[in-house]
PDB file of N, CA, C and O in Angstrom:
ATOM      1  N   UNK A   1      23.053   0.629 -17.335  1.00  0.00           N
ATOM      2  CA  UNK A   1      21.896   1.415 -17.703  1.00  0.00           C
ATOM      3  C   UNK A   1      21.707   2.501 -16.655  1.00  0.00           C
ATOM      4  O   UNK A   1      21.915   2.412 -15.445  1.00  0.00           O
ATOM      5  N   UNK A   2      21.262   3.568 -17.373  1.00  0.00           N
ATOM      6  CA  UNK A   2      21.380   4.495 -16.042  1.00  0.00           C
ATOM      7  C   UNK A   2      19.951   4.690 -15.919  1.00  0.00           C
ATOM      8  O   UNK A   2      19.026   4.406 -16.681  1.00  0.00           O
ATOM      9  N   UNK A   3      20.003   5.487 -14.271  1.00  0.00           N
ATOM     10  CA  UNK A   3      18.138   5.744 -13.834  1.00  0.00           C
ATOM     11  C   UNK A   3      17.455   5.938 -14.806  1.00  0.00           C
ATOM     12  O   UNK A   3      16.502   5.192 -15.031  1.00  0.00           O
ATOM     13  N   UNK A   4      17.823   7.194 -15.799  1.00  0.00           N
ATOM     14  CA  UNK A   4      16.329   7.492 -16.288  1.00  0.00           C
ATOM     15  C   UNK A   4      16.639   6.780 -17.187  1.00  0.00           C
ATOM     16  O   UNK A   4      15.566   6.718 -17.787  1.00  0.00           O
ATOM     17  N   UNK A   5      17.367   6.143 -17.776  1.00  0.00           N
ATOM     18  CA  UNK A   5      16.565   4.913 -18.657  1.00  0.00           C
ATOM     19  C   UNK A   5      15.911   4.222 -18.327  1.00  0.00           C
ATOM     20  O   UNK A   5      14.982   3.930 -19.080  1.00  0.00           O
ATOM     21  N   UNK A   6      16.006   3.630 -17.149  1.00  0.00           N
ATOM     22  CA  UNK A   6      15.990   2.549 -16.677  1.00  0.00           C
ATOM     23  C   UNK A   6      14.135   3.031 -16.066  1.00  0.00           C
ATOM     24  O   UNK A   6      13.118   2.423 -15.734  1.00  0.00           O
ATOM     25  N   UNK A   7      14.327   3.642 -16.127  1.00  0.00           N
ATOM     26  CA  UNK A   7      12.833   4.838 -15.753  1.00  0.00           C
ATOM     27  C   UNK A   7      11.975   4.881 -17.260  1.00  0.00           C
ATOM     28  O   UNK A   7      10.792   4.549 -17.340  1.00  0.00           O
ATOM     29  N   UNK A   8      12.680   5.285 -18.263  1.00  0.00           N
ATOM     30  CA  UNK A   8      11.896   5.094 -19.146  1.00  0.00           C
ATOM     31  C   UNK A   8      11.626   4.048 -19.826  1.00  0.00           C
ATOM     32  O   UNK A   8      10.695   3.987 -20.629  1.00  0.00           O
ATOM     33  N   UNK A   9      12.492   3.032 -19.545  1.00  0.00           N
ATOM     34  CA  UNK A   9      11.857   1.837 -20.288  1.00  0.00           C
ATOM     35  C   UNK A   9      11.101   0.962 -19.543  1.00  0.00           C
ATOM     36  O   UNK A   9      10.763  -0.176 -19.869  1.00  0.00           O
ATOM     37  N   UNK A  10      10.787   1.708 -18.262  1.00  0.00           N
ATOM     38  CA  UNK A  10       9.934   0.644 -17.162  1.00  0.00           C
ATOM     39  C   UNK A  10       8.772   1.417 -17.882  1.00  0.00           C
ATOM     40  O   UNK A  10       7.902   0.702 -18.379  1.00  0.00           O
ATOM     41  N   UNK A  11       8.688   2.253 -17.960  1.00  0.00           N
ATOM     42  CA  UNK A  11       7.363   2.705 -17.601  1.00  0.00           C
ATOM     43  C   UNK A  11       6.808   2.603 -19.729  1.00  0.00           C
ATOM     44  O   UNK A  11       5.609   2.650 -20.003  1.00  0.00           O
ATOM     45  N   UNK A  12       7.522   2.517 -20.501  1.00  0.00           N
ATOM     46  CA  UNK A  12       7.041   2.204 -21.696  1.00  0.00           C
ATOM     47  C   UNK A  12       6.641   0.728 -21.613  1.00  0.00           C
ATOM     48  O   UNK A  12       5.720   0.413 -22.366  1.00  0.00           O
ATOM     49  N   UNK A  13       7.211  -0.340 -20.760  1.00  0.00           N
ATOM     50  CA  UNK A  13       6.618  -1.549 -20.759  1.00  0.00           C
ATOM     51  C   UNK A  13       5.675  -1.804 -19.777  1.00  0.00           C
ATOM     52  O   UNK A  13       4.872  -2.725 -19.931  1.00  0.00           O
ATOM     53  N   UNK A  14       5.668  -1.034 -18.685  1.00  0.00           N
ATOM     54  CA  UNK A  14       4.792  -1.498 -17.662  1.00  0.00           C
ATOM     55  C   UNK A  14       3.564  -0.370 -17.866  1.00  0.00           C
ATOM     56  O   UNK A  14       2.447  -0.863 -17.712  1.00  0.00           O
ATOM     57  N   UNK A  15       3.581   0.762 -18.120  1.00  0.00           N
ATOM     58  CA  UNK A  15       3.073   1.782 -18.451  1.00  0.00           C
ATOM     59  C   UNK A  15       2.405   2.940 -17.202  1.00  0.00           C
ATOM     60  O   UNK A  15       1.381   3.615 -17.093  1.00  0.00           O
ATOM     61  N   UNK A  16       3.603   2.706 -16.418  1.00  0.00           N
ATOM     62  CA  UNK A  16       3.442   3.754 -15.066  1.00  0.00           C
ATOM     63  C   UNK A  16       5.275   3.706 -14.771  1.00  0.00           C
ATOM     64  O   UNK A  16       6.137   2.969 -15.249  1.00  0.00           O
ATOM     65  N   UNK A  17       5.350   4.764 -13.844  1.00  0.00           N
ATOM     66  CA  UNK A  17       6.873   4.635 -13.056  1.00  0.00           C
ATOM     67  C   UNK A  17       7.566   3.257 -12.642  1.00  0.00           C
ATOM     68  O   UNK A  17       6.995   2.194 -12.887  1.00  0.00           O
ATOM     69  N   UNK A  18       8.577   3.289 -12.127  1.00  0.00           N
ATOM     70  CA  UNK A  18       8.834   2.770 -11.205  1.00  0.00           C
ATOM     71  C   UNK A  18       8.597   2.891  -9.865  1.00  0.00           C
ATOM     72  O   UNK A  18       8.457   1.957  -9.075  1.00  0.00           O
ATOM     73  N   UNK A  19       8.552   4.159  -9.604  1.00  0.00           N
ATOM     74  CA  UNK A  19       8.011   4.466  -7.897  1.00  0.00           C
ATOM     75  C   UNK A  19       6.119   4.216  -8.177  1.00  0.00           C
ATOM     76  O   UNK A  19       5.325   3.623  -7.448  1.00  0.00           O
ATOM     77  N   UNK A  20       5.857   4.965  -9.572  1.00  0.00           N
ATOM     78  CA  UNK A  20       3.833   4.434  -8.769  1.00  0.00           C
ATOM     79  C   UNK A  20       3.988   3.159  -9.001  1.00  0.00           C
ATOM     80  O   UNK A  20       2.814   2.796  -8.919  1.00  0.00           O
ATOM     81  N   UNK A  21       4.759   1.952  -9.296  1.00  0.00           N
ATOM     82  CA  UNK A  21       4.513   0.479  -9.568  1.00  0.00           C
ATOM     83  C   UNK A  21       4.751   0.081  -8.105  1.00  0.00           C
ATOM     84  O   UNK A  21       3.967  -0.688  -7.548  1.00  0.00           O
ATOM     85  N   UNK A  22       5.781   0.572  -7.497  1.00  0.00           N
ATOM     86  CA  UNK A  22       5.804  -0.203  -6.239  1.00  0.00           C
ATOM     87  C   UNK A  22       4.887   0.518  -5.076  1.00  0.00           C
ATOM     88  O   UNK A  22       4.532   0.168  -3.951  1.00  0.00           O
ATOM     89  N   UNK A  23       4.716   1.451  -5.716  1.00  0.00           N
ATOM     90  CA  UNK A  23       3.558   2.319  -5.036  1.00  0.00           C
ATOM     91  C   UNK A  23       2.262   2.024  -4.695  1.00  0.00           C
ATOM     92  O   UNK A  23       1.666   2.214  -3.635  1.00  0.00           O
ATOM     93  N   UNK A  24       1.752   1.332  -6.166  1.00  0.00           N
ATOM     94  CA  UNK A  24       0.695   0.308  -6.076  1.00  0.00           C
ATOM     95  C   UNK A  24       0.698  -0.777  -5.116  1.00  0.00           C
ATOM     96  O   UNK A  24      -0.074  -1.018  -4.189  1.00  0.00           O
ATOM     97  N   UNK A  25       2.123  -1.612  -5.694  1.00  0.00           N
ATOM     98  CA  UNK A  25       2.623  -2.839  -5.020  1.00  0.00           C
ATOM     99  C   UNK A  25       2.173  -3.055  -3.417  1.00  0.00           C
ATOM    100  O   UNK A  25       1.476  -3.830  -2.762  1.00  0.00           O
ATOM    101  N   UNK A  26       2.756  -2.238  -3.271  1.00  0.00           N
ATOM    102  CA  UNK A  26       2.884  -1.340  -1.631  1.00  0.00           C
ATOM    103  C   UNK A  26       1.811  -1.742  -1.088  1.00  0.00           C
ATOM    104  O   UNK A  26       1.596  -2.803  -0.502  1.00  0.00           O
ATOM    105  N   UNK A  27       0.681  -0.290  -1.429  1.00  0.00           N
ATOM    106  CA  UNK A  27      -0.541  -0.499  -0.866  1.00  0.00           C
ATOM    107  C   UNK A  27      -1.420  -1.749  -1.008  1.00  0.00           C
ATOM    108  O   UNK A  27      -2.108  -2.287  -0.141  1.00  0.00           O
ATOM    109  N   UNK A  28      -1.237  -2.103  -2.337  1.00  0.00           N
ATOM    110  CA  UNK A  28      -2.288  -3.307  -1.910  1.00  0.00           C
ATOM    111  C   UNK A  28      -1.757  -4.685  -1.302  1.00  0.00           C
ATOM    112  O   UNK A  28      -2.562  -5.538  -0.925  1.00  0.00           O
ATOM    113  N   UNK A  29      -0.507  -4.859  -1.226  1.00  0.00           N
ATOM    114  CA  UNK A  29      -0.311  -5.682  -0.037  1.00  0.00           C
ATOM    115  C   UNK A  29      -0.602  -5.231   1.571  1.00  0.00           C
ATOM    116  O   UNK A  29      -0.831  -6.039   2.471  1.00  0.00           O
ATOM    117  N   UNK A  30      -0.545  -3.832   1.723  1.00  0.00           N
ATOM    118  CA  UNK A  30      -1.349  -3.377   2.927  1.00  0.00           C
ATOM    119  C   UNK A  30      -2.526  -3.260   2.787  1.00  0.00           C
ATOM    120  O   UNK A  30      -3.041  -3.088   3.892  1.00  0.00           O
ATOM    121  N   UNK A  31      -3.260  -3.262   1.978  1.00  0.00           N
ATOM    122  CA  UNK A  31      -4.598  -3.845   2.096  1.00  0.00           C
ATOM    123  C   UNK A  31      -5.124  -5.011   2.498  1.00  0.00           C
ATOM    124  O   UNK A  31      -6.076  -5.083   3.274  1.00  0.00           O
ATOM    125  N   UNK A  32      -4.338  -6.317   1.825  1.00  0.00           N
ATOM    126  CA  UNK A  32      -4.283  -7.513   2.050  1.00  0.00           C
ATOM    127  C   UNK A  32      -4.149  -7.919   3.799  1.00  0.00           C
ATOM    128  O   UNK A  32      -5.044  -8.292   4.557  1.00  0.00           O
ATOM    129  N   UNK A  33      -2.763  -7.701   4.067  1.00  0.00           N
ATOM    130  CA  UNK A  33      -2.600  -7.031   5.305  1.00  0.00           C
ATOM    131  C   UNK A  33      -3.476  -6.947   6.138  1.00  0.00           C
ATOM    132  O   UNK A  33      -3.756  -7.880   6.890  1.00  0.00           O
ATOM    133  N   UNK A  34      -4.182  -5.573   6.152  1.00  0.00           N
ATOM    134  CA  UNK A  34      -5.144  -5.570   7.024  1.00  0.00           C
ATOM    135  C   UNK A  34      -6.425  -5.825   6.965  1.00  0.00           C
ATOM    136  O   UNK A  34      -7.314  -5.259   7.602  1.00  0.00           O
ATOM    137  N   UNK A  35      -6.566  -6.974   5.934  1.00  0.00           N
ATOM    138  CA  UNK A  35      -7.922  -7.594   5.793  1.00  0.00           C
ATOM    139  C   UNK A  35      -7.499  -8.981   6.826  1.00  0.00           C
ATOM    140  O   UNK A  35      -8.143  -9.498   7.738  1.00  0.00           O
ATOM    141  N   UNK A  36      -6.414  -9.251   6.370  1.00  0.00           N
ATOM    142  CA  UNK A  36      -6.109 -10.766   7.061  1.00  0.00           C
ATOM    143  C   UNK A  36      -5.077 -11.121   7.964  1.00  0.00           C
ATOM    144  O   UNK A  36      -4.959 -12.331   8.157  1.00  0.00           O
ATOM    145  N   UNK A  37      -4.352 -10.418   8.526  1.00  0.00           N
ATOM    146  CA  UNK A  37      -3.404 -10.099   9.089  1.00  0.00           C
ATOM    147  C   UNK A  37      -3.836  -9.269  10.557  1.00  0.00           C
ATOM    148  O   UNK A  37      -4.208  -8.099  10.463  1.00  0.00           O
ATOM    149  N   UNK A  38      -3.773  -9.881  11.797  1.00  0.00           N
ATOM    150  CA  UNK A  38      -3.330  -8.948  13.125  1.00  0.00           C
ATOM    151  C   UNK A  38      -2.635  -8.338  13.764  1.00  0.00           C
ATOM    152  O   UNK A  38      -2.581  -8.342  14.994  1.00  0.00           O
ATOM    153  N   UNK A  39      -1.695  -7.426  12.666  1.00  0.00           N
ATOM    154  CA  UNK A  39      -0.872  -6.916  13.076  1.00  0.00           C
ATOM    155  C   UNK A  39      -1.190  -5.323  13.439  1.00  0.00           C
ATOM    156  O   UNK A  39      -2.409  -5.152  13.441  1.00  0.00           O
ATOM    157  N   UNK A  40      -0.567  -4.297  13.699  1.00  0.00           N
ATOM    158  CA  UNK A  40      -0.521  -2.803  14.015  1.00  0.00           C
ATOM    159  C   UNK A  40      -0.091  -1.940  12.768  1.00  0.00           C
ATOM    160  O   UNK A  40       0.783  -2.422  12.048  1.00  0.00           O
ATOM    161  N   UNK A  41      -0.573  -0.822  12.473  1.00  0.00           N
ATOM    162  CA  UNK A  41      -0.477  -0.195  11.623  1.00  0.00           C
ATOM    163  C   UNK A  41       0.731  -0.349  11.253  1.00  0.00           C
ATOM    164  O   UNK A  41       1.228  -0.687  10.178  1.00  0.00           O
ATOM    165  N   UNK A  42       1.408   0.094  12.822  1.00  0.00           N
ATOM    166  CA  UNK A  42       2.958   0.620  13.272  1.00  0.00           C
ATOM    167  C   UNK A  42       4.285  -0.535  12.287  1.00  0.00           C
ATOM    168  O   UNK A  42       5.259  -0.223  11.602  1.00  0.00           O
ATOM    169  N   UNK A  43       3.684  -1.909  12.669  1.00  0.00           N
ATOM    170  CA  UNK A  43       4.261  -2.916  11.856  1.00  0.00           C
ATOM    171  C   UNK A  43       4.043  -2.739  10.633  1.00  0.00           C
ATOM    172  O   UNK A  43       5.036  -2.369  10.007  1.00  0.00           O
ATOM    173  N   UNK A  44       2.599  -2.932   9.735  1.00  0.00           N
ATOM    174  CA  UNK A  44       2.865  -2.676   8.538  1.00  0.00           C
ATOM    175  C   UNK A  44       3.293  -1.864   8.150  1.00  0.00           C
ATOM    176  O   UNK A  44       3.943  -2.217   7.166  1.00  0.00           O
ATOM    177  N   UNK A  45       3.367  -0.760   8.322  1.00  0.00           N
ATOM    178  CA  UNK A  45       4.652   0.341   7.603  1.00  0.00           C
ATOM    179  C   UNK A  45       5.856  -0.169   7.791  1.00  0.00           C
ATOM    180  O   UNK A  45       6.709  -0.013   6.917  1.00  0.00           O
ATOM    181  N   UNK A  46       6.177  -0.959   9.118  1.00  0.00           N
ATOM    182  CA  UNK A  46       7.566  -0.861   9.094  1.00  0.00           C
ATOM    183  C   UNK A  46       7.900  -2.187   7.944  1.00  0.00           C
ATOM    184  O   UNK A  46       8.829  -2.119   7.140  1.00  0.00           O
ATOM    185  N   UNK A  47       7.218  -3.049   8.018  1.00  0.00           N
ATOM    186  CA  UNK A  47       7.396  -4.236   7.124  1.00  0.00           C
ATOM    187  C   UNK A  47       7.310  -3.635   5.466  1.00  0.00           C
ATOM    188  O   UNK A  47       7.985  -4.207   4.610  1.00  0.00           O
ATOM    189  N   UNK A  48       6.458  -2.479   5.102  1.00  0.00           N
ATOM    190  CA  UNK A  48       6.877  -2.042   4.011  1.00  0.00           C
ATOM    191  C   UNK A  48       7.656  -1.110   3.676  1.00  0.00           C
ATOM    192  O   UNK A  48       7.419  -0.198   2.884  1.00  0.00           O
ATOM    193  N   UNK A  49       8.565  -1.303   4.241  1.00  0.00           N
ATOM    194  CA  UNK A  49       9.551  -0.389   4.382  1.00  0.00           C
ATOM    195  C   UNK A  49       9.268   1.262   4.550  1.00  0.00           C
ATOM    196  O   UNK A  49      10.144   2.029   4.153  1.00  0.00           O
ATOM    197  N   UNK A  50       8.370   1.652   4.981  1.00  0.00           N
ATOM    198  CA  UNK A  50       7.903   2.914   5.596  1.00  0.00           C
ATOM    199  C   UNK A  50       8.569   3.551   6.950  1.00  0.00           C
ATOM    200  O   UNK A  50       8.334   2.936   7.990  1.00  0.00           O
ATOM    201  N   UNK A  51       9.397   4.754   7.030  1.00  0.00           N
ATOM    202  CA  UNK A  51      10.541   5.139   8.097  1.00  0.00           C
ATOM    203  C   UNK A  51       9.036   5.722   9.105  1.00  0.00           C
ATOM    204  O   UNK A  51       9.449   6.821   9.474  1.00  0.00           O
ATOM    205  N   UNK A  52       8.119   5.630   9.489  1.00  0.00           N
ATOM    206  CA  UNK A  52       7.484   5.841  10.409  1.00  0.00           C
ATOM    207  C   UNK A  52       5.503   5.493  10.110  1.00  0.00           C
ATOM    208  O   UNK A  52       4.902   5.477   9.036  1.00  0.00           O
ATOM    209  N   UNK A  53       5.009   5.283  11.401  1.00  0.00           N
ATOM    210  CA  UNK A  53       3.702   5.120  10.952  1.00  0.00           C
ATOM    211  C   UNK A  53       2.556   6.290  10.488  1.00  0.00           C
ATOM    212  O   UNK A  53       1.402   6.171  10.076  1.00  0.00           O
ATOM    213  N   UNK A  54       3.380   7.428  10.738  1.00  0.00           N
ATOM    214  CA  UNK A  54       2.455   9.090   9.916  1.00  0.00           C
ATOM    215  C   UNK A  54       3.017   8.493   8.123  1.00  0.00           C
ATOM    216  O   UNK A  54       2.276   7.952   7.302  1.00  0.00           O
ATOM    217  N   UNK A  55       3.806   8.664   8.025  1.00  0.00           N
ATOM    218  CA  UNK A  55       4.464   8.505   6.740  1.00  0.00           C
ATOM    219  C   UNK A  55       3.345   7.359   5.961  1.00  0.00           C
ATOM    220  O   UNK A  55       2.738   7.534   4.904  1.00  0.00           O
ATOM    221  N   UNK A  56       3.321   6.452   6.646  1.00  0.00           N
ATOM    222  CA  UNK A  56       2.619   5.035   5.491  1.00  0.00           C
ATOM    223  C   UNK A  56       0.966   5.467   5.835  1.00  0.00           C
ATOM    224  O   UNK A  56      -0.032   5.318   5.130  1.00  0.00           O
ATOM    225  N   UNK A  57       1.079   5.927   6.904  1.00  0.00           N
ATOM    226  CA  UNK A  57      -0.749   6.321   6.728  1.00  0.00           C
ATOM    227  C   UNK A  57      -0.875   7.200   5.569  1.00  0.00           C
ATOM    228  O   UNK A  57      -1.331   6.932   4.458  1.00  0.00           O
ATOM    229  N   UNK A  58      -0.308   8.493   6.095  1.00  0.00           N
ATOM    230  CA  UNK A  58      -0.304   9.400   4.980  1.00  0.00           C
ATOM    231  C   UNK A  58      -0.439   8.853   3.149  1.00  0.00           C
ATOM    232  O   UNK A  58      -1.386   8.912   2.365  1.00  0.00           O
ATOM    233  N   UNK A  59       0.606   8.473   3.038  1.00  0.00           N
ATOM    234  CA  UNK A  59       0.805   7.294   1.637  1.00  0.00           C
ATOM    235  C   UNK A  59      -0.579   6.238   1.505  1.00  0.00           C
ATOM    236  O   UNK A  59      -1.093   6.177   0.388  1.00  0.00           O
ATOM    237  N   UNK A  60      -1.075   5.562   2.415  1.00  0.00           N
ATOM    238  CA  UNK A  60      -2.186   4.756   2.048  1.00  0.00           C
ATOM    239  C   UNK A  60      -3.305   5.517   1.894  1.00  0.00           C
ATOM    240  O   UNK A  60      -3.994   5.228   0.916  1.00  0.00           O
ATOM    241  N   UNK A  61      -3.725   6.529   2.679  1.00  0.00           N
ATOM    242  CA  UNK A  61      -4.757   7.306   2.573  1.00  0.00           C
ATOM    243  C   UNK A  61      -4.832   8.123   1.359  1.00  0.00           C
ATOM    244  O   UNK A  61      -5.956   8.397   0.937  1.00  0.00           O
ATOM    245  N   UNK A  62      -3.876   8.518   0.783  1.00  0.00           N
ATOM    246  CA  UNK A  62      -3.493   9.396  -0.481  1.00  0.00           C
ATOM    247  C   UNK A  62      -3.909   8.133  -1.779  1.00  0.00           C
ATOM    248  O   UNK A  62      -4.623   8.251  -2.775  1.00  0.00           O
ATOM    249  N   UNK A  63      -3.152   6.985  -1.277  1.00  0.00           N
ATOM    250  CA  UNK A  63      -3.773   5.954  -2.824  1.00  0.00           C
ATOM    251  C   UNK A  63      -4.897   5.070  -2.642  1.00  0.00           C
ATOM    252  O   UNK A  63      -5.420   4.625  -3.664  1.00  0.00           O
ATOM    253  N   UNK A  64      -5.350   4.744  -1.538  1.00  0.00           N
ATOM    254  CA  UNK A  64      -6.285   4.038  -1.194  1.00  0.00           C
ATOM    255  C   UNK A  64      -8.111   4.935  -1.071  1.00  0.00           C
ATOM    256  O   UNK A  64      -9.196   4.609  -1.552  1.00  0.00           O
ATOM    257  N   UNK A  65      -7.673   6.162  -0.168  1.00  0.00           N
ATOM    258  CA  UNK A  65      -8.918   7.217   0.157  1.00  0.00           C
ATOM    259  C   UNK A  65      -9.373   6.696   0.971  1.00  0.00           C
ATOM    260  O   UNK A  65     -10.490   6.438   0.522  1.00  0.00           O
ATOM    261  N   UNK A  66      -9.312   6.201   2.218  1.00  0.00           N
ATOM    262  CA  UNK A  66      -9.041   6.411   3.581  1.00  0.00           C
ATOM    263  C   UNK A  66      -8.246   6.070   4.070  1.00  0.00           C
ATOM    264  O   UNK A  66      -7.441   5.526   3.314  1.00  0.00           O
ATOM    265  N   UNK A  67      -7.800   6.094   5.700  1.00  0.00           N
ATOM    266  CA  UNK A  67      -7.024   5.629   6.335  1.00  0.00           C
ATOM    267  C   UNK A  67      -6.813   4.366   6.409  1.00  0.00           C
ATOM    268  O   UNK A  67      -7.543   3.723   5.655  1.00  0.00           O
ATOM    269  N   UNK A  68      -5.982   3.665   7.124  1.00  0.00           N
ATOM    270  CA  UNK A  68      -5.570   2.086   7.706  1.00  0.00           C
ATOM    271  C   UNK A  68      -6.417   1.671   8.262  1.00  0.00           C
ATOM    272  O   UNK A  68      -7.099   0.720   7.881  1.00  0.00           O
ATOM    273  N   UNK A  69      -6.589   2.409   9.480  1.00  0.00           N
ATOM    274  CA  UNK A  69      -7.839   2.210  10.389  1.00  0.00           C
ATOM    275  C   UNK A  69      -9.506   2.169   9.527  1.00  0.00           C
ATOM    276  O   UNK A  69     -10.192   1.150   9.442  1.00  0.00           O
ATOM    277  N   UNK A  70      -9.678   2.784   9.271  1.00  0.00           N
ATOM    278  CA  UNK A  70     -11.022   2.813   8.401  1.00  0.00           C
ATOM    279  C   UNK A  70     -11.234   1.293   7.109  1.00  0.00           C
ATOM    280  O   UNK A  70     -12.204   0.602   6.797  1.00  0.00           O
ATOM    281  N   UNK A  71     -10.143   1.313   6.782  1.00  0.00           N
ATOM    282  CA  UNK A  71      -9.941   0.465   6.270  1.00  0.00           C
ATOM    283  C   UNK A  71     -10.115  -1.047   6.541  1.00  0.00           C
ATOM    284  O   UNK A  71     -11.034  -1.855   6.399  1.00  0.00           O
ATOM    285  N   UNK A  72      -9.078  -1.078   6.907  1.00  0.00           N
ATOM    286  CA  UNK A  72      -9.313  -2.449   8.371  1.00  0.00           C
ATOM    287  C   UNK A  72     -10.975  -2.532   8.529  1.00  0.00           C
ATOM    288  O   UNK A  72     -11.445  -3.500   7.932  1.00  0.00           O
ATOM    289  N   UNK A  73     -12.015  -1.640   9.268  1.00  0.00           N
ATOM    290  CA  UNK A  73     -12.704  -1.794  10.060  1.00  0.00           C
ATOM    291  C   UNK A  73     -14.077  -1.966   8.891  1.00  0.00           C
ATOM    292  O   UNK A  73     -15.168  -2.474   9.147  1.00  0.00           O
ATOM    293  N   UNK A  74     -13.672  -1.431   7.695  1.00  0.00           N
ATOM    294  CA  UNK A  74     -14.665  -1.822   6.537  1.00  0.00           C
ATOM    295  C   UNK A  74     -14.178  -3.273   5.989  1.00  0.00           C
ATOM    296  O   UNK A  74     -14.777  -3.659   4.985  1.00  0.00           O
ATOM    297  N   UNK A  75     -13.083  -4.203   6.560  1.00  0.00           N
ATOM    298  CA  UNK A  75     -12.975  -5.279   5.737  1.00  0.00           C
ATOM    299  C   UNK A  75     -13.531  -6.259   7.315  1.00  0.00           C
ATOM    300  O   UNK A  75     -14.091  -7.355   7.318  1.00  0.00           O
ATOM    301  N   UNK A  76     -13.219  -5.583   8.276  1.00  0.00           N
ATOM    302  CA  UNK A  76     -14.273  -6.745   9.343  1.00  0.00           C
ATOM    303  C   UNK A  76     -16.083  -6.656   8.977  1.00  0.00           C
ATOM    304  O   UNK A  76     -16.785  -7.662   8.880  1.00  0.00           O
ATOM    305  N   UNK A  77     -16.442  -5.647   8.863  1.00  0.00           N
ATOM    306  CA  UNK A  77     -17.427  -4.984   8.619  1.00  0.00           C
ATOM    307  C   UNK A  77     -18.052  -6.172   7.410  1.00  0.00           C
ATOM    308  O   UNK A  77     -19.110  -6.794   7.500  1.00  0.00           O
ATOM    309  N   UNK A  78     -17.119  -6.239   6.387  1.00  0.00           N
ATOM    310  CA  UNK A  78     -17.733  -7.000   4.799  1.00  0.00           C
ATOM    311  C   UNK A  78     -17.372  -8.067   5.659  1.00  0.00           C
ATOM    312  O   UNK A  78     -18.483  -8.482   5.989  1.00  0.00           O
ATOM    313  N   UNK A  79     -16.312  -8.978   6.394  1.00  0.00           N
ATOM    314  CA  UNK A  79     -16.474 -10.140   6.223  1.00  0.00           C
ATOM    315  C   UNK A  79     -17.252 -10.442   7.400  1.00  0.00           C
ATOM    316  O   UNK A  79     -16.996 -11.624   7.630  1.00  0.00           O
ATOM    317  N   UNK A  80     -18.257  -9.921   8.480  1.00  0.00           N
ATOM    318  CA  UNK A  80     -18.880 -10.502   9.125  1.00  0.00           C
ATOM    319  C   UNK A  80     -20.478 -10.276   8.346  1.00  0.00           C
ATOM    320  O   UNK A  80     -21.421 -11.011   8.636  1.00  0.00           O
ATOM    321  N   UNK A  81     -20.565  -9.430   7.585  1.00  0.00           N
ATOM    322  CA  UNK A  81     -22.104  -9.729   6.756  1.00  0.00           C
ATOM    323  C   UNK A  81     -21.832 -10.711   5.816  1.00  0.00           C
ATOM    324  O   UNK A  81     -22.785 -11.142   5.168  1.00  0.00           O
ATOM    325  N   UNK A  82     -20.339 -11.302   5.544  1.00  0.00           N
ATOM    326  CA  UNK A  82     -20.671 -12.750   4.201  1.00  0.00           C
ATOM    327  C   UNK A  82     -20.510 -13.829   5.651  1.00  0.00           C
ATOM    328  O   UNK A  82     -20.168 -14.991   5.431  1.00  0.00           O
ATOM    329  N   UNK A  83     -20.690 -13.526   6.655  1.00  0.00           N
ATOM    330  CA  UNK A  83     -20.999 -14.891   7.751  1.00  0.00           C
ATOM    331  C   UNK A  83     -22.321 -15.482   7.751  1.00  0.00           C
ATOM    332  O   UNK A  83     -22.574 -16.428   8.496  1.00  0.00           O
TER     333      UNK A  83
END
């Protein structure tokens, strides 16, 4: 099967790309991530396969609408008011 088939029949069954599916994928396991996870930005990009940490910020901030950091600091933020 070649790419763009393989492109168009993802996205007639799943009903997005292949790149925005793992695109999604992506970010919200870095969300997850940095709700529950102590790791560095620097790591989660590299663990999602991101070639630098401008690159995966850039990318999370673009699908998410803010940064890593901001992010992160609104999920300590929610889980110390459900304490």
């Amino acid at each position: 099967m070649s790419r763009s088939a393989f492109a168009a029949r993802f996205k007639e069954l799943v009903g997005e790309s292949p790149m925005q599916y793992i695109t999604q994928w992506r970010m919200n396991l870095a969300l997850t991530w940095l709700r529950k996870e102590d790791m560095s930005v620097a790591e989660l990009a590299n663990r999602l396969g991101y070639k630098s940490e401008a690159a995966f910020s850039r990318a999370f901030k673009r699908f998410i609408g803010v940064s890593p950091g901001v992010a992160r600091r609104n999920a300590h933020i929610a889980n110390n008011k459900d304490a």
